[in-house]
C-alpha positions in Angstrom: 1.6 -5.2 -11.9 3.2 -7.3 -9.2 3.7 -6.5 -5.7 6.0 -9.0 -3.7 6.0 -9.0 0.3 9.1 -10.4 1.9 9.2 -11.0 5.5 10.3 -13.7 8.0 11.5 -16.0 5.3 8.0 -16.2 3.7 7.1 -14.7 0.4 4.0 -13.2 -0.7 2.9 -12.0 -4.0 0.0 -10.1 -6.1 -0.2 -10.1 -9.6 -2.9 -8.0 -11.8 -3.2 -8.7 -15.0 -2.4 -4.7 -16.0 -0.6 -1.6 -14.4 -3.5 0.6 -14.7 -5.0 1.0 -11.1 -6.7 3.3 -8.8 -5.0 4.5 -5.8 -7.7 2.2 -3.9 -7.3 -0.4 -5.6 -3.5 -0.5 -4.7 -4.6 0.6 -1.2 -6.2 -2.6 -0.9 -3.4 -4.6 -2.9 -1.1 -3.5 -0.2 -4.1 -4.2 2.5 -4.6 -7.8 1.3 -0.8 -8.5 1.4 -0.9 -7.1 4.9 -3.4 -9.1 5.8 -2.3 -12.4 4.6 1.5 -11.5 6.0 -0.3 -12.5 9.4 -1.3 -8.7 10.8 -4.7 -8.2 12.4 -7.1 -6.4 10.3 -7.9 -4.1 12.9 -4.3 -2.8 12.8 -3.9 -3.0 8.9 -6.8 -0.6 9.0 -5.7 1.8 11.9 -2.6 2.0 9.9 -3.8 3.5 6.6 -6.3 5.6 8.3 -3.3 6.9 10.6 -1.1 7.3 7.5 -3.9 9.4 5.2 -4.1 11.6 8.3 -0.7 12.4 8.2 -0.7 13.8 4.3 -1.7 17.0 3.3 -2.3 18.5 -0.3 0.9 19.7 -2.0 1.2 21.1 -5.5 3.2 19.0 -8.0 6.1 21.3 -8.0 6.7 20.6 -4.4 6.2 16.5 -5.0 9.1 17.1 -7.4 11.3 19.2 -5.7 11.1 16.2 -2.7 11.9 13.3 -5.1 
């Protein structure tokens, strides 16, 4: 998997040596990126604890019918 971050001219990348990962460990892919990008890590973590507050359960039919 590669995840590329793009912002103010500079380019930042991950690459894992698979695609098979957790949702955490994708969490914290998109943490580190966030993190190295220049944003405090108070902030970075405010932001995915505001953002898992904000989802609730749905069933699979419904995540389909919104794609």
């Amino acid at each position: 998997m590669k995840i590329t971050l793009e912002q103010h001219g500079d380019k930042i990348s991950i690459e894992t040596g698979g695609d098979d990962h957790s949702a955490t460990e994708f969490i914290d892919y998109i943490c580190q990126l966030m993190l190295c990008a220049g944003y405090h890590y108070e902030s970075v973590k405010q932001a995915i604890y505001g953002k898992a507050e904000e989802y609730e359960p749905c069933e699979e039919k419904d995540y389909e019918k919104s794609k």
